[in-house]
Backbone as CSV, one residue per row, in Angstrom:
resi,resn,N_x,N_y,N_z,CA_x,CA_y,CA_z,C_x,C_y,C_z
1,UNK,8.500,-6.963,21.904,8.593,-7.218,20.473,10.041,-6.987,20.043
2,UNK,10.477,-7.808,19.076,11.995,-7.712,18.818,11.797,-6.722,17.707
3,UNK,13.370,-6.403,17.757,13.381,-5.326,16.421,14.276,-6.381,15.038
4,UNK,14.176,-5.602,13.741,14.761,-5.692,12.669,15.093,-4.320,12.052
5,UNK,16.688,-4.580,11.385,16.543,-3.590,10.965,16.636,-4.169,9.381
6,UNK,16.453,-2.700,9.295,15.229,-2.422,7.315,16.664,-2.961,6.329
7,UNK,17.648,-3.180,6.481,18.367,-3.758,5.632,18.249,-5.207,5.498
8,UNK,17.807,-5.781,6.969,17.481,-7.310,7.285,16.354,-7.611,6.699
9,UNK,15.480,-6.208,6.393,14.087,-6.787,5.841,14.119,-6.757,4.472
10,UNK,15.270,-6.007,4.141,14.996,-5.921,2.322,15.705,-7.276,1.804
11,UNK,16.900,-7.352,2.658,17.435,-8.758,2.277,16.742,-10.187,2.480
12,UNK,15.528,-10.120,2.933,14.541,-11.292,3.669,13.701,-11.038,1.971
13,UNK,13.093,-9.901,1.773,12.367,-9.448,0.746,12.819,-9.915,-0.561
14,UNK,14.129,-9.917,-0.523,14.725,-10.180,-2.270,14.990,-11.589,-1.895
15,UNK,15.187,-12.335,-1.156,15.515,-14.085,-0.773,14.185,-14.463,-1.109
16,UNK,12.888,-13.904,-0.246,12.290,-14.818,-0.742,11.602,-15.256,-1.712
17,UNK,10.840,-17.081,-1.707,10.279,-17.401,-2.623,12.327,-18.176,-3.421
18,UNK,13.282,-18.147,-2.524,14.421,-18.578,-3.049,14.674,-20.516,-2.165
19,UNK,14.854,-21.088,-2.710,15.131,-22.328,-1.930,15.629,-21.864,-0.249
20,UNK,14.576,-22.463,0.417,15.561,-22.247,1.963,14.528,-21.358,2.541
21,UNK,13.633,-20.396,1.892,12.756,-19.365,2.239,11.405,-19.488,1.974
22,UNK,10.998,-19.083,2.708,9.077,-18.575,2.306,9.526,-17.734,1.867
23,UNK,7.845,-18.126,0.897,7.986,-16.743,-0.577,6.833,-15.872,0.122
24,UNK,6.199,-16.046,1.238,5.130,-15.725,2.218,5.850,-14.948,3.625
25,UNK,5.054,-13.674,3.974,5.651,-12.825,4.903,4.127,-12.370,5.249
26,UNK,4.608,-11.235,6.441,3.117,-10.392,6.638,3.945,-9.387,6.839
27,UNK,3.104,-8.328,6.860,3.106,-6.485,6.980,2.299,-5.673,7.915
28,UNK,2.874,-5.104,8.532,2.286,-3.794,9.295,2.915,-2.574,8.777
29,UNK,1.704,-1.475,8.273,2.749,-0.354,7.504,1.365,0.709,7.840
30,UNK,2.043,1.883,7.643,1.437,3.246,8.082,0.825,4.056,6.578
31,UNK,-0.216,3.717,6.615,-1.030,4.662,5.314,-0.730,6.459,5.682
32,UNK,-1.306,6.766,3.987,-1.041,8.066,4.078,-1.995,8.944,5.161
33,UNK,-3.290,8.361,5.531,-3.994,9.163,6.697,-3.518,9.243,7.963
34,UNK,-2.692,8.307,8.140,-1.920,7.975,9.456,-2.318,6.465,10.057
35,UNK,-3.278,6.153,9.727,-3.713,4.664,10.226,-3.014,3.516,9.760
36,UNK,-2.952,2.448,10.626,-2.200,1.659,10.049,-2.943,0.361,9.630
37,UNK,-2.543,-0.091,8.751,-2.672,-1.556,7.764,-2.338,-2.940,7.863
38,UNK,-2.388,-3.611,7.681,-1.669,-4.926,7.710,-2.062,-5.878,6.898
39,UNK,-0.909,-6.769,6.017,-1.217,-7.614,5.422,-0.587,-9.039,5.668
40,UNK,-0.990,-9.841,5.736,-0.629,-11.317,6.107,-0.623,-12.212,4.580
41,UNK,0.096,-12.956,4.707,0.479,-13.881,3.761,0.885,-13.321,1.924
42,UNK,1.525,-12.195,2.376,1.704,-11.671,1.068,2.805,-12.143,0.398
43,UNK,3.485,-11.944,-1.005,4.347,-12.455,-1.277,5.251,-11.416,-2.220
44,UNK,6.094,-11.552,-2.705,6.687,-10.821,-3.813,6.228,-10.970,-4.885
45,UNK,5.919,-9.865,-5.355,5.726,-9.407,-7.484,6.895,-10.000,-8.001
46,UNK,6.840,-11.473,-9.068,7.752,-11.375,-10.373,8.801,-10.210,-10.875
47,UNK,9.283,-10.300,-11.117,9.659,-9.025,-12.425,10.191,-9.316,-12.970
48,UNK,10.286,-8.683,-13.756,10.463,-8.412,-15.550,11.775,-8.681,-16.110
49,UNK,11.430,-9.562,-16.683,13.483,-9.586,-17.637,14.335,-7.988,-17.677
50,UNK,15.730,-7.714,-17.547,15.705,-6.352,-17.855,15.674,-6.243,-19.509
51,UNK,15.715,-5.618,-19.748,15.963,-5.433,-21.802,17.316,-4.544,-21.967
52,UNK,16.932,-4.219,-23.115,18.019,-3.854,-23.693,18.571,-2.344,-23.478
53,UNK,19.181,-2.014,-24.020,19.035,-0.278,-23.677,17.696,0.659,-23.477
54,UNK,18.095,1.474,-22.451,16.974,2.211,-21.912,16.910,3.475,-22.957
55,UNK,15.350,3.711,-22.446,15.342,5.279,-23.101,14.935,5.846,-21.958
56,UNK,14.737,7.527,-22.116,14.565,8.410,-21.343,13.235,7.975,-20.582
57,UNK,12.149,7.274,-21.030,10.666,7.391,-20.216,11.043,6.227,-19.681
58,UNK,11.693,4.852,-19.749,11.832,3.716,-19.394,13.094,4.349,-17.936
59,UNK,13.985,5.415,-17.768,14.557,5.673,-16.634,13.396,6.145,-16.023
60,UNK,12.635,7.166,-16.060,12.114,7.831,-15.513,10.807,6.993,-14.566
61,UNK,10.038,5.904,-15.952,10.014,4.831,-14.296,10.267,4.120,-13.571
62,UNK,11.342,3.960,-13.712,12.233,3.022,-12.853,12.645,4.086,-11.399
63,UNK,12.602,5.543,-12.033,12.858,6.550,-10.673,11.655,6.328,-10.084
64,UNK,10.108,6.332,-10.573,9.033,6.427,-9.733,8.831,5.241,-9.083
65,UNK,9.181,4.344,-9.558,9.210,2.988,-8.517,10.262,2.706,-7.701
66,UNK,11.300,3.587,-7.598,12.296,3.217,-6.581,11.923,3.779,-4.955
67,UNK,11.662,2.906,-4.074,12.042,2.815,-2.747,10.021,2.221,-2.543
68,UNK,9.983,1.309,-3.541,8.441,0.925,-3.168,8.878,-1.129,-2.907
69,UNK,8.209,-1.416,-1.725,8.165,-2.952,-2.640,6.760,-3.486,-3.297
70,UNK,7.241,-4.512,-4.382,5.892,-4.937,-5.524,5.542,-6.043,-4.554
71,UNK,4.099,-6.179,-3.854,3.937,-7.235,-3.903,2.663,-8.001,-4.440
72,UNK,1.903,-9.170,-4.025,0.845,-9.683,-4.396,0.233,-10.036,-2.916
73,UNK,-1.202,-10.175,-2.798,-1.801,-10.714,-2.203,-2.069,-12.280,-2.386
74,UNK,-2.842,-12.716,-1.277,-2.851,-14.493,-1.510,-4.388,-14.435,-2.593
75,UNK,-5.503,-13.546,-2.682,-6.056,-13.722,-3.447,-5.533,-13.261,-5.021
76,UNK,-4.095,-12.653,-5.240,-3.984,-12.555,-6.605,-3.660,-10.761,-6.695
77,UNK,-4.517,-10.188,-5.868,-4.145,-8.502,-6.056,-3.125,-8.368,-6.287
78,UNK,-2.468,-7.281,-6.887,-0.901,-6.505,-6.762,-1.403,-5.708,-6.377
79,UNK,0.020,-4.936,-5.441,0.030,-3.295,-4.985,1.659,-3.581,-4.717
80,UNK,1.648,-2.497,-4.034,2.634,-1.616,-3.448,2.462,-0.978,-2.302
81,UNK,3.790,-0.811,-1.429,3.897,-0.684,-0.128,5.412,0.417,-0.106
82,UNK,5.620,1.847,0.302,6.105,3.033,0.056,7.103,2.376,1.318
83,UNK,8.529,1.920,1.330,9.261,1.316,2.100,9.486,2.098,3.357
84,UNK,9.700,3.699,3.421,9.577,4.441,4.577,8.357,4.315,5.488
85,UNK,7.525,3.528,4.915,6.081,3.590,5.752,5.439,2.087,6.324
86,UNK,6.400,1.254,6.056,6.711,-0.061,7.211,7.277,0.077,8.287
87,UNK,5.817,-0.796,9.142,6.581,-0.490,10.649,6.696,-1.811,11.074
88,UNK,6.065,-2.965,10.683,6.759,-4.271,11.557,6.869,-5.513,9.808
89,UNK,7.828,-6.327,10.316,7.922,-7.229,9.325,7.928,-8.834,9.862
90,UNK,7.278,-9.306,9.723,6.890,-10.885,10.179,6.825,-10.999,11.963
91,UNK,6.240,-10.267,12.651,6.170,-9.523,13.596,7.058,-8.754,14.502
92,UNK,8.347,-8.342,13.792,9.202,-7.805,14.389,9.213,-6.072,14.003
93,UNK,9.189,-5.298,15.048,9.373,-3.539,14.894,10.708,-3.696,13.822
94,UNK,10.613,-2.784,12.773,11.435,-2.259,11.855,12.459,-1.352,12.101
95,UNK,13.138,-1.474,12.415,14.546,-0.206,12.805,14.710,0.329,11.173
96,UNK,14.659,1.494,10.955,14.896,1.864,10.133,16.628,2.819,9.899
97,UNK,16.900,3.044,10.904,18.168,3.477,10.831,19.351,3.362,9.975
98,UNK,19.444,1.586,10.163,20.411,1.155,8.991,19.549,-0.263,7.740
């Protein structure tokens, strides 16, 4: 199995769904019991225009969502996936190093 590393995957992550790319990937990632998961044909969450000046509760979640990615399922679900806890990305092992 080839490797990737996790900078190659975040930059694959924010491309796609961009001309040139599938907006479609799959996942292998490690739940909090220790077992692992997998999702196929998932895609990236939209987001949100930014606005205007922040206030204090509008930083504070932007801290609780940092180091997650948003995505969707092909039936429509959203979730989230805790980025330290991906282990393969479109079937390649994740180097997490750099």
């Amino acid at each position: 199995m080839s490797a990737i590393y996790l900078s190659q995957v975040l930059t694959s992550y924010r491309a796609s769904g961009l001309s040139g790319h599938s907006p479609y990937f799959s996942l292998t990632y490690r739940k909090a019991d220790g077992s692992f998961g997998q999702k196929a044909g998932v895609r990236r969450q939209a987001g949100q225009q930014p606005g205007g000046k922040k206030d204090l509760t509008s930083i504070q979640q932007e801290n609780r969502q940092a180091g997650k990615l948003h995505l969707v399922e092909a039936s429509g679900r959203q979730f989230e996936l805790h980025i330290p806890l991906l282990v393969t990305f479109n079937g390649q092992r994740i180097d997490h190093r750099f």
